[in-house]
PDB file of N, CA, C and O in Angstrom:
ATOM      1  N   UNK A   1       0.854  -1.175   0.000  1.00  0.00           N
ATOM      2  CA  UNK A   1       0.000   0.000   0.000  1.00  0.00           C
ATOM      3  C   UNK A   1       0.895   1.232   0.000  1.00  0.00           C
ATOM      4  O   UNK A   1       1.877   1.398   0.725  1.00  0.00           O
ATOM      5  N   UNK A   2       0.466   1.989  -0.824  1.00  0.00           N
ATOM      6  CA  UNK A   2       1.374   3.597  -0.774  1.00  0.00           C
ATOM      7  C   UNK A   2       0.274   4.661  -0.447  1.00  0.00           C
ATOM      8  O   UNK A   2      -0.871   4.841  -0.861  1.00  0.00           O
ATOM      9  N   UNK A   3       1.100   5.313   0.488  1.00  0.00           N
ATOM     10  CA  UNK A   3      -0.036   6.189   1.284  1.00  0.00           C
ATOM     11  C   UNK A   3       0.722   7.230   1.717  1.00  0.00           C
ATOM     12  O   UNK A   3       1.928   7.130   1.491  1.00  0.00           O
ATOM     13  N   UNK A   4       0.157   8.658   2.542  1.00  0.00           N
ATOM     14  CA  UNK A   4       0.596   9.373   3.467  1.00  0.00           C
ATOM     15  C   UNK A   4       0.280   9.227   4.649  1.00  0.00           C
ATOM     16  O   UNK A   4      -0.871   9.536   4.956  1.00  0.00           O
ATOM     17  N   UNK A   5       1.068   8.783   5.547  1.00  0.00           N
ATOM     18  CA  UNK A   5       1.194   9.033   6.614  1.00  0.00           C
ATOM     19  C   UNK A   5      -0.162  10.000   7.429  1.00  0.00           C
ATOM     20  O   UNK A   5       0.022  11.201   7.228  1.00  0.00           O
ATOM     21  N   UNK A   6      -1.282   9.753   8.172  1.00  0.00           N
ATOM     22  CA  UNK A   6      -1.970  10.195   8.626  1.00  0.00           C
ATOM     23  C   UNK A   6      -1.806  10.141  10.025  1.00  0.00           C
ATOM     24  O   UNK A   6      -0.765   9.506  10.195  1.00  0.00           O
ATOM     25  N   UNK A   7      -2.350  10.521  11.303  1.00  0.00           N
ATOM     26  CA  UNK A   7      -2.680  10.615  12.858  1.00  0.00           C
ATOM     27  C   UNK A   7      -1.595   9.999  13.095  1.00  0.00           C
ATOM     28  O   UNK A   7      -1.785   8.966  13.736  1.00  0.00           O
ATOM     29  N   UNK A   8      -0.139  10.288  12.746  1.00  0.00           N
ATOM     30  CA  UNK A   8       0.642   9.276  13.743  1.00  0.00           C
ATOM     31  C   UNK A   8       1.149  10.056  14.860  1.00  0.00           C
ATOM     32  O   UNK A   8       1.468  11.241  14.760  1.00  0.00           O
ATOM     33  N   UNK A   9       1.222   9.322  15.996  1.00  0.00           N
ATOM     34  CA  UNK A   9       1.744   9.818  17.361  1.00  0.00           C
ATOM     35  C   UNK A   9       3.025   9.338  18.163  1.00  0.00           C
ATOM     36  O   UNK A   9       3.432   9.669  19.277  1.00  0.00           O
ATOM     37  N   UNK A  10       3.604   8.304  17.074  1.00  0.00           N
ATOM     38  CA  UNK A  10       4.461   8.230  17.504  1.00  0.00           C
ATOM     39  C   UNK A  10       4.086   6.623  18.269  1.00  0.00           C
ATOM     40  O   UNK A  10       2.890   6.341  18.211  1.00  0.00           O
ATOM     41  N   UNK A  11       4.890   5.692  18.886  1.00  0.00           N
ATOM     42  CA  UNK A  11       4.501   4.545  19.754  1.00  0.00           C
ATOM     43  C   UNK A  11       3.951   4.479  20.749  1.00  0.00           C
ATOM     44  O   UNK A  11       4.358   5.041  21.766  1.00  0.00           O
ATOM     45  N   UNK A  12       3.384   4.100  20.716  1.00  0.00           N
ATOM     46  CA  UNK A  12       2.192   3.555  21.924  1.00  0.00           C
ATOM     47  C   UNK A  12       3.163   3.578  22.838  1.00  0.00           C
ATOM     48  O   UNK A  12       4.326   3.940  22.660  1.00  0.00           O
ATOM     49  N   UNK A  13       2.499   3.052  24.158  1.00  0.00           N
ATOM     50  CA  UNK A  13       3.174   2.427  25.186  1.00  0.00           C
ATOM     51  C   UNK A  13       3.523   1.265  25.746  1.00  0.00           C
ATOM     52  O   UNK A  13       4.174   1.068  26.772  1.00  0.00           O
ATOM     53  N   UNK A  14       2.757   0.064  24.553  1.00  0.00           N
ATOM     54  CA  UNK A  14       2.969  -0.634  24.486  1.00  0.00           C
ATOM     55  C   UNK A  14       4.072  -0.909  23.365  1.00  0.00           C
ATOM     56  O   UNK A  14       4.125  -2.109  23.095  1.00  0.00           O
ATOM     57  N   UNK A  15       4.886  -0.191  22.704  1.00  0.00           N
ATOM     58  CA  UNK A  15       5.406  -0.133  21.889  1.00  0.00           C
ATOM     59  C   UNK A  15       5.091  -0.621  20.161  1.00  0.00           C
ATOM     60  O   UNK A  15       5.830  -0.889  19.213  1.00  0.00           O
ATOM     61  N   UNK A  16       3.728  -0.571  20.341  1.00  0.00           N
ATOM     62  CA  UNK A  16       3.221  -0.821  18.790  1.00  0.00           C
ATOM     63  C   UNK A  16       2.854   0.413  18.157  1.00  0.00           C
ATOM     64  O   UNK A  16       2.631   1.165  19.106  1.00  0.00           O
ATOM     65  N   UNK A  17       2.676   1.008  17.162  1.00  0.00           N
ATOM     66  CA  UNK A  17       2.690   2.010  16.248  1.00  0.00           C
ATOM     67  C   UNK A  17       1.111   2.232  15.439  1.00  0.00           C
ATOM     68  O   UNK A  17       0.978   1.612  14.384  1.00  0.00           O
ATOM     69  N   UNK A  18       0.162   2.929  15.824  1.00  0.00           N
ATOM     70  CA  UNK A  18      -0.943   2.975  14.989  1.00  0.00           C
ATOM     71  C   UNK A  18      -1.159   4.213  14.570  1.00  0.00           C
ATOM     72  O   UNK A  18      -1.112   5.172  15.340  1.00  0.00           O
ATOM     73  N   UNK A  19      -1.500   4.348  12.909  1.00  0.00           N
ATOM     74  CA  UNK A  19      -1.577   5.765  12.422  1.00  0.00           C
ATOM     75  C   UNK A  19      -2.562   4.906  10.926  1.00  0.00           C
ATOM     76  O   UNK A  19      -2.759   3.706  10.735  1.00  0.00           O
ATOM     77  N   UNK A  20      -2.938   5.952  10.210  1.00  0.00           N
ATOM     78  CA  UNK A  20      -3.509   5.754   8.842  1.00  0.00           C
ATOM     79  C   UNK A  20      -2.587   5.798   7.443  1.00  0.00           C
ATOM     80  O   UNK A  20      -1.537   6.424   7.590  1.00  0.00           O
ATOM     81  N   UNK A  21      -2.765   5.347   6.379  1.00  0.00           N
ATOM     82  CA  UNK A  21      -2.326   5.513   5.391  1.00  0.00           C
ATOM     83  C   UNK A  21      -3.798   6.149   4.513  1.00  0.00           C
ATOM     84  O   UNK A  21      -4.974   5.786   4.498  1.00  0.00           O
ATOM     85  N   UNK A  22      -2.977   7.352   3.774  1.00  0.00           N
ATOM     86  CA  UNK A  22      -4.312   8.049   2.686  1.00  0.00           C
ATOM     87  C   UNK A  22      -3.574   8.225   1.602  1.00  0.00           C
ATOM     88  O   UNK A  22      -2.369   8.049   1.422  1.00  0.00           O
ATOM     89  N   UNK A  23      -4.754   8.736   0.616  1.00  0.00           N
ATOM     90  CA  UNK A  23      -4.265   9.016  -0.721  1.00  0.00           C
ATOM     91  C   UNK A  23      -5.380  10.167  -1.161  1.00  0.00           C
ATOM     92  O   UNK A  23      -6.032  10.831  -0.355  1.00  0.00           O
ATOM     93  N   UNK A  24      -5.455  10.255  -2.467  1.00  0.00           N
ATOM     94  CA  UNK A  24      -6.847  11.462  -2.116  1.00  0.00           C
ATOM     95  C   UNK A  24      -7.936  10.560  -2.155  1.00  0.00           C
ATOM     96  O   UNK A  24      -8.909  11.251  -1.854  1.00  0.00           O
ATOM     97  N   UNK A  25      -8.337   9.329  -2.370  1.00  0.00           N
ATOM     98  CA  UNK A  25      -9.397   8.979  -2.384  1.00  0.00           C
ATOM     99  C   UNK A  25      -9.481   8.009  -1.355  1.00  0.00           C
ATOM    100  O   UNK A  25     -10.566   7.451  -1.186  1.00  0.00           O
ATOM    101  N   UNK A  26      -8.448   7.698  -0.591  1.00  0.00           N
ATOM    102  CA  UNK A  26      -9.390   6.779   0.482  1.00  0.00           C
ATOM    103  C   UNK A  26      -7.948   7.055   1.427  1.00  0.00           C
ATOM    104  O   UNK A  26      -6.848   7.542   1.164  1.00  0.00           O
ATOM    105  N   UNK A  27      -8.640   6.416   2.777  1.00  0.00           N
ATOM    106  CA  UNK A  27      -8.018   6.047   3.900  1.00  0.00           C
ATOM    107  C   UNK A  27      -8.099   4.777   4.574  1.00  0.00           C
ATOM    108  O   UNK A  27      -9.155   4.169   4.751  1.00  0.00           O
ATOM    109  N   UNK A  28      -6.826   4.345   4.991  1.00  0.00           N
ATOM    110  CA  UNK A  28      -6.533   2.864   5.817  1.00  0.00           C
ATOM    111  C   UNK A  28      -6.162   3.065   7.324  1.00  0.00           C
ATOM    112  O   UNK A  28      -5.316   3.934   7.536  1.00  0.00           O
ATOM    113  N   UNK A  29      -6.706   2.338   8.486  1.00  0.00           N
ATOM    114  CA  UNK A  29      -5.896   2.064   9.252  1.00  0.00           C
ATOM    115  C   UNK A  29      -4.726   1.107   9.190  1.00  0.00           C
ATOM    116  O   UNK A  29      -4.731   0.208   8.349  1.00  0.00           O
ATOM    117  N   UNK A  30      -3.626   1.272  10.121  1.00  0.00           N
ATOM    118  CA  UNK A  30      -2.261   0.569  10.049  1.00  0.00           C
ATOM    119  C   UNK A  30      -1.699   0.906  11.404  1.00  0.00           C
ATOM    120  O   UNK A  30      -1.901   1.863  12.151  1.00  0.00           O
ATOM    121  N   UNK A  31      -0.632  -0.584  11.541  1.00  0.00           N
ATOM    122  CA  UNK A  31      -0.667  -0.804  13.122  1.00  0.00           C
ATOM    123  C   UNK A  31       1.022  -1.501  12.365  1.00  0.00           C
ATOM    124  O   UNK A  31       1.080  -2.032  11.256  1.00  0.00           O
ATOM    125  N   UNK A  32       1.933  -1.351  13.079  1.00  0.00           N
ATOM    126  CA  UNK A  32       3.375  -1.889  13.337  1.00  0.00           C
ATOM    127  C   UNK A  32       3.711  -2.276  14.476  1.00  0.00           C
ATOM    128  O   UNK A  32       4.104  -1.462  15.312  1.00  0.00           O
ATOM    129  N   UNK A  33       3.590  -4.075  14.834  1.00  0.00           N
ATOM    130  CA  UNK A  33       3.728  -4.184  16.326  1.00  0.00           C
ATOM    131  C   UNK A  33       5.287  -4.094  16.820  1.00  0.00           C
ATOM    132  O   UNK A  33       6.372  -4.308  16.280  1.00  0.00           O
ATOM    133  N   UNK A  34       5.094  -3.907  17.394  1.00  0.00           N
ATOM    134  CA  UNK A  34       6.535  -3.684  18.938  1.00  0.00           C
ATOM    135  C   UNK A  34       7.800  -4.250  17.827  1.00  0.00           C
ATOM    136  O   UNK A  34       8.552  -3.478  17.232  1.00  0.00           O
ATOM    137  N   UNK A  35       7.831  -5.493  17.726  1.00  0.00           N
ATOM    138  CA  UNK A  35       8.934  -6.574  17.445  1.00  0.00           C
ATOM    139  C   UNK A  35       9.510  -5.664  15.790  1.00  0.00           C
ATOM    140  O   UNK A  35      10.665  -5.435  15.430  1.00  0.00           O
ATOM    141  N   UNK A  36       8.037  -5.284  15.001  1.00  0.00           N
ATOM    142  CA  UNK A  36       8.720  -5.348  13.746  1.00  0.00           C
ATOM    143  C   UNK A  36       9.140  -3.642  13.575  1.00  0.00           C
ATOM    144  O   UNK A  36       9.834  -3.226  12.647  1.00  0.00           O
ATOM    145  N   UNK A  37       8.417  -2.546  14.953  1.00  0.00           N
ATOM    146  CA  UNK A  37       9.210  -1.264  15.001  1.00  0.00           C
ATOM    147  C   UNK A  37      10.502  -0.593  15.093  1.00  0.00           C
ATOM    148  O   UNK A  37      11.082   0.378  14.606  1.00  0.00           O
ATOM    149  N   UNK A  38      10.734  -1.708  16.085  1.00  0.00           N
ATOM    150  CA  UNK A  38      11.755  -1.743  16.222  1.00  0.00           C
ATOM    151  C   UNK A  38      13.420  -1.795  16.017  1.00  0.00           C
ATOM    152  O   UNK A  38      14.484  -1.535  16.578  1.00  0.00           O
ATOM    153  N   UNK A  39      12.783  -2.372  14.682  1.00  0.00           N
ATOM    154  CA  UNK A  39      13.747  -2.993  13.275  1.00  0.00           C
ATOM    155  C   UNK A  39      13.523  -1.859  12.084  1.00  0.00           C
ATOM    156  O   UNK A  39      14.281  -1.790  11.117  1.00  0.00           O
ATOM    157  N   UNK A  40      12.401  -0.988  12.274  1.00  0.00           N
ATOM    158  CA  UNK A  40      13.066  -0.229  11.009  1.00  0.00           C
ATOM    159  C   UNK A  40      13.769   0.970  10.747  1.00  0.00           C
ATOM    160  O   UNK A  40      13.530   1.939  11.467  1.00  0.00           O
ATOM    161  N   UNK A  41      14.558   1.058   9.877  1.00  0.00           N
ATOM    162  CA  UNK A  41      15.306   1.900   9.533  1.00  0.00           C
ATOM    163  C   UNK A  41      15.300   3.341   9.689  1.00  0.00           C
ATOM    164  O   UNK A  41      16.188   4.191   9.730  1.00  0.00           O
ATOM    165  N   UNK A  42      14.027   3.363   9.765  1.00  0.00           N
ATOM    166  CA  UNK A  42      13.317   4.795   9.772  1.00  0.00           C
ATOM    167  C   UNK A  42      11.887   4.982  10.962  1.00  0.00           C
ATOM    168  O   UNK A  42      11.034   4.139  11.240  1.00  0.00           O
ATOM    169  N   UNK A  43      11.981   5.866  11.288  1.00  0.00           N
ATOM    170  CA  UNK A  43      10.880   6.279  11.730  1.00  0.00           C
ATOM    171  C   UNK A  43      10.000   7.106  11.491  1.00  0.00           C
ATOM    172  O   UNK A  43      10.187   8.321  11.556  1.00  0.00           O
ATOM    173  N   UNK A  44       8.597   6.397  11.088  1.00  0.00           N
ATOM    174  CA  UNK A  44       7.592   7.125  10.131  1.00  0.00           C
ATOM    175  C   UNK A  44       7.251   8.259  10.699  1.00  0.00           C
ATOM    176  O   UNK A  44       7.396   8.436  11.909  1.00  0.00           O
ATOM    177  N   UNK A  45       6.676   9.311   9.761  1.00  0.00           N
ATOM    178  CA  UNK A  45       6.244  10.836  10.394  1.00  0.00           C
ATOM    179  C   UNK A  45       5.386  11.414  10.171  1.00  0.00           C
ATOM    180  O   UNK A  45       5.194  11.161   8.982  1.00  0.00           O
ATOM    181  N   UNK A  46       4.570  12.150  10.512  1.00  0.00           N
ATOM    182  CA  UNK A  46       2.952  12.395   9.727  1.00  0.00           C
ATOM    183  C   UNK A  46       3.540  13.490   8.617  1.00  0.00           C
ATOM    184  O   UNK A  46       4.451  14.265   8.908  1.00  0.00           O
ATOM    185  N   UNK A  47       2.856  13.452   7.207  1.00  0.00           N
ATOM    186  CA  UNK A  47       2.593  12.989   5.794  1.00  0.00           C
ATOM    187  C   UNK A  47       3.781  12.647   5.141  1.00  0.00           C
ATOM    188  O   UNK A  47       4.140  13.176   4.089  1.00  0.00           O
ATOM    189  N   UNK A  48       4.530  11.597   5.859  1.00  0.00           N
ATOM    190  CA  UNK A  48       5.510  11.276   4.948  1.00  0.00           C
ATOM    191  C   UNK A  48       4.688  10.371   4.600  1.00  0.00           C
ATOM    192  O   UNK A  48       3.623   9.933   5.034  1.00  0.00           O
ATOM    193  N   UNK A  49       5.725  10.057   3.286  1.00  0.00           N
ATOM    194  CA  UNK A  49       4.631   9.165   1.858  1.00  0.00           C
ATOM    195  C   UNK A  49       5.660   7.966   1.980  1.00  0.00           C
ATOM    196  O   UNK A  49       6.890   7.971   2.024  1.00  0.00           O
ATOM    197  N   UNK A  50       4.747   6.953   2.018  1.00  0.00           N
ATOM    198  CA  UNK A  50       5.654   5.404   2.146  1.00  0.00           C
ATOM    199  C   UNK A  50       4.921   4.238   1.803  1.00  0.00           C
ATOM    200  O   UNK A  50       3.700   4.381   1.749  1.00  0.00           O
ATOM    201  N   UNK A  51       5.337   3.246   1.589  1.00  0.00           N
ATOM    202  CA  UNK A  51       5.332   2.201   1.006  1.00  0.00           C
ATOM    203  C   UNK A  51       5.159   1.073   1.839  1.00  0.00           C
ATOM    204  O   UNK A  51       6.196   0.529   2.221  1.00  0.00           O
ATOM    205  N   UNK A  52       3.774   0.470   2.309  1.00  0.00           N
ATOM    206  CA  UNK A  52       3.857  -0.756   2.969  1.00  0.00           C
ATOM    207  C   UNK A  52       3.277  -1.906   2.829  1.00  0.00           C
ATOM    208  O   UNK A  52       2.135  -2.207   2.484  1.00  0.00           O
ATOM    209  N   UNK A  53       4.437  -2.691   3.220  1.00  0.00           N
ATOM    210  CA  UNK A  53       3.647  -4.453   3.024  1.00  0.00           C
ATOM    211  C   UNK A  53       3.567  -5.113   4.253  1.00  0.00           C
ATOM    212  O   UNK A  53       4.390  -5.127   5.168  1.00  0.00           O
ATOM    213  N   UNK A  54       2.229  -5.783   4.144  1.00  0.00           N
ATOM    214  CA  UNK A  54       1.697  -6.616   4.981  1.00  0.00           C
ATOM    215  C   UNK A  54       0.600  -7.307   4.958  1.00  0.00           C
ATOM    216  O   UNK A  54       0.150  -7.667   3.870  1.00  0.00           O
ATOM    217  N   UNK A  55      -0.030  -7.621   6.124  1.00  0.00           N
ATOM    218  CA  UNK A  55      -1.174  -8.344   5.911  1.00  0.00           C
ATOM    219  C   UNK A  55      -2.602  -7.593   6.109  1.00  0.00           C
ATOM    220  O   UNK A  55      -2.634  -6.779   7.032  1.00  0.00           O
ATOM    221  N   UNK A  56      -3.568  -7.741   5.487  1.00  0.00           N
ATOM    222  CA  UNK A  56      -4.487  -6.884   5.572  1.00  0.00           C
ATOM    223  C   UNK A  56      -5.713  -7.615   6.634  1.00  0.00           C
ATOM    224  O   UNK A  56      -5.636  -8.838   6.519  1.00  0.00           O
ATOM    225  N   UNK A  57      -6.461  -7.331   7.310  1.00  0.00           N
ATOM    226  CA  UNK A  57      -6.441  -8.137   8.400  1.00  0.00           C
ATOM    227  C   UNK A  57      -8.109  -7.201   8.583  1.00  0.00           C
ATOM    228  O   UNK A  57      -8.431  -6.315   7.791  1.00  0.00           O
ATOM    229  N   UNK A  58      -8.931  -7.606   9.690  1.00  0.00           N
ATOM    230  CA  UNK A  58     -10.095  -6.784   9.855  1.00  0.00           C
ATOM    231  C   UNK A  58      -9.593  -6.377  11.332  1.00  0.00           C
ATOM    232  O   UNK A  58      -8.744  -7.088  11.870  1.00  0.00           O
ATOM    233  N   UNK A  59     -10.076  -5.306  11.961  1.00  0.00           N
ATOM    234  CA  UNK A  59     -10.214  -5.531  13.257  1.00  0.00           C
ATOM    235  C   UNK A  59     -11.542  -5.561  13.980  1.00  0.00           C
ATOM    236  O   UNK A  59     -12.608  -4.973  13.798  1.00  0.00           O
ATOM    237  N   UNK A  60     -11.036  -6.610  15.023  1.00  0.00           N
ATOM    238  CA  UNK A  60     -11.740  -6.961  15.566  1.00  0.00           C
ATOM    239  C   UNK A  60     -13.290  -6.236  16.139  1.00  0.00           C
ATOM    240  O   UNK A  60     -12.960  -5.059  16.282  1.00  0.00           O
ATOM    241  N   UNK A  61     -14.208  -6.296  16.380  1.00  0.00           N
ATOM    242  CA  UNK A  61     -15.464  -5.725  16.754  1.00  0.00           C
ATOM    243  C   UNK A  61     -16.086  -4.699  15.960  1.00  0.00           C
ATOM    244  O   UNK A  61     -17.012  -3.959  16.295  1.00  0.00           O
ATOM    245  N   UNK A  62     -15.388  -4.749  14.731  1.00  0.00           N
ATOM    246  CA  UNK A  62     -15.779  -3.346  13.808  1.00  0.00           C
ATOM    247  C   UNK A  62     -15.534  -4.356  12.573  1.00  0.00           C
ATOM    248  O   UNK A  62     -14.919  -5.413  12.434  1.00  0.00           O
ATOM    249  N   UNK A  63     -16.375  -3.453  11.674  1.00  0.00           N
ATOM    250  CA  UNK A  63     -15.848  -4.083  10.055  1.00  0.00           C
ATOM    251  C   UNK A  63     -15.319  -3.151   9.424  1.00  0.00           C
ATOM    252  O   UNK A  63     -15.923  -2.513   8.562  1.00  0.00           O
ATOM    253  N   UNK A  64     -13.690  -2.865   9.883  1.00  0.00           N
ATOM    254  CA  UNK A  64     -13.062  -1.872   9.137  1.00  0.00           C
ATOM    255  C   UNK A  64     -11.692  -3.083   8.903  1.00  0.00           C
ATOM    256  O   UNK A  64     -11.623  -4.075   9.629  1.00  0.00           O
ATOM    257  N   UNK A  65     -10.828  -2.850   7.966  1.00  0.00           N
ATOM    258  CA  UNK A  65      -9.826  -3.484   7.199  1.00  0.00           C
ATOM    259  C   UNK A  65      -8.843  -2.510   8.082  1.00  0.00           C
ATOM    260  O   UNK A  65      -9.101  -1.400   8.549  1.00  0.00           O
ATOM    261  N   UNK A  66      -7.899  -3.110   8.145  1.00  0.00           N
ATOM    262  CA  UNK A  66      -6.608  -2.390   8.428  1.00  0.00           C
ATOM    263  C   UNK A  66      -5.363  -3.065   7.963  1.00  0.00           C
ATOM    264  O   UNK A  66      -5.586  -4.236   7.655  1.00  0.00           O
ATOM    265  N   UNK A  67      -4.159  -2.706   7.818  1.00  0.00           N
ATOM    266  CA  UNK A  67      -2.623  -3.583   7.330  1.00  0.00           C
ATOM    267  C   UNK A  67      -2.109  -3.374   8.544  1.00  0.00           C
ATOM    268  O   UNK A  67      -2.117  -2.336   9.205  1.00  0.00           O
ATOM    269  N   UNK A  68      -1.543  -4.695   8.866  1.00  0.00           N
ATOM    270  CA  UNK A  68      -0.294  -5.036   9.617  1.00  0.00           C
ATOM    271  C   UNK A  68       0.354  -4.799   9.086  1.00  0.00           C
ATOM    272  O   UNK A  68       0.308  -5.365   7.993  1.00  0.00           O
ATOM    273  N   UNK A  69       1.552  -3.780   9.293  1.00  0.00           N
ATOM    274  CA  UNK A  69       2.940  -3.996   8.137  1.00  0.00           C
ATOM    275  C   UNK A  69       3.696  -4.501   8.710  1.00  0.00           C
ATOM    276  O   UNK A  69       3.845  -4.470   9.931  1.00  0.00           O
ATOM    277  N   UNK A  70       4.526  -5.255   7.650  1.00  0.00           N
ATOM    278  CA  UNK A  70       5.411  -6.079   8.038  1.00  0.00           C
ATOM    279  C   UNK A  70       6.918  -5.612   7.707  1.00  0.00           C
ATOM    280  O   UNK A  70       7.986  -5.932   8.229  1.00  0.00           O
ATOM    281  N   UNK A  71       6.595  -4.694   6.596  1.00  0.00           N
ATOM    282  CA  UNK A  71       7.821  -3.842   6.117  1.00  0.00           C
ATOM    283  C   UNK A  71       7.519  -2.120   5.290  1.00  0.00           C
ATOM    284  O   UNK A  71       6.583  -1.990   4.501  1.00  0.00           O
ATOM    285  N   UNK A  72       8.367  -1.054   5.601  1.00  0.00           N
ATOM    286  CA  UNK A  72       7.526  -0.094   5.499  1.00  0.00           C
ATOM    287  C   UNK A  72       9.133   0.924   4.730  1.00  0.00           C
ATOM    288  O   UNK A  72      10.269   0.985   5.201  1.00  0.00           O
ATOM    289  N   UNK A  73       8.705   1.427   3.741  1.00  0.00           N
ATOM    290  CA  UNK A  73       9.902   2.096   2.953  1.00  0.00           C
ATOM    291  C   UNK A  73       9.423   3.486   2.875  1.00  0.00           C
ATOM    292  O   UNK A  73       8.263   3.842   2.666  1.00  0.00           O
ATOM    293  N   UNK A  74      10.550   4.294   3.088  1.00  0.00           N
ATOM    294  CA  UNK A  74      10.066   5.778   2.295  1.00  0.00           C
ATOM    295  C   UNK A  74       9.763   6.144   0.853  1.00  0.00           C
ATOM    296  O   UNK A  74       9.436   7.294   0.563  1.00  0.00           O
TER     297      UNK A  74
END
């Protein structure tokens, strides 16, 4: 998914990462847990534009889609 960077705040406190990916026509939630933040190269920033792969997943109690990324490029 290639997107901008939306609501990010930076890591949780649990050390997982949740912010949106947009474009002009739509928006995603996206979540980077602890293990795989930790490892990247970069640290994402609100509207930087990036590149991510993962798994696309629902969450739970809602019917909204979100990506796990598993790897995330500028």
């Amino acid at each position: 998914v290639r997107g901008e960077v939306t609501g990010y705040r930076g890591p949780h406190s649990s050390g997982h990462c949740y912010f949106g990916l947009k474009d002009d026509k739509a928006r995603m939630d996206a979540v980077i847990w602890r293990g795989v933040f930790s490892k990247l190269r970069f640290k994402p920033e609100e509207g930087m534009e990036v590149i991510a792969t993962g798994k696309l997943t629902t969450y739970p109690g809602s019917s909204k889609y979100q990506i796990v990324i598993e790897h995330l490029e500028p």
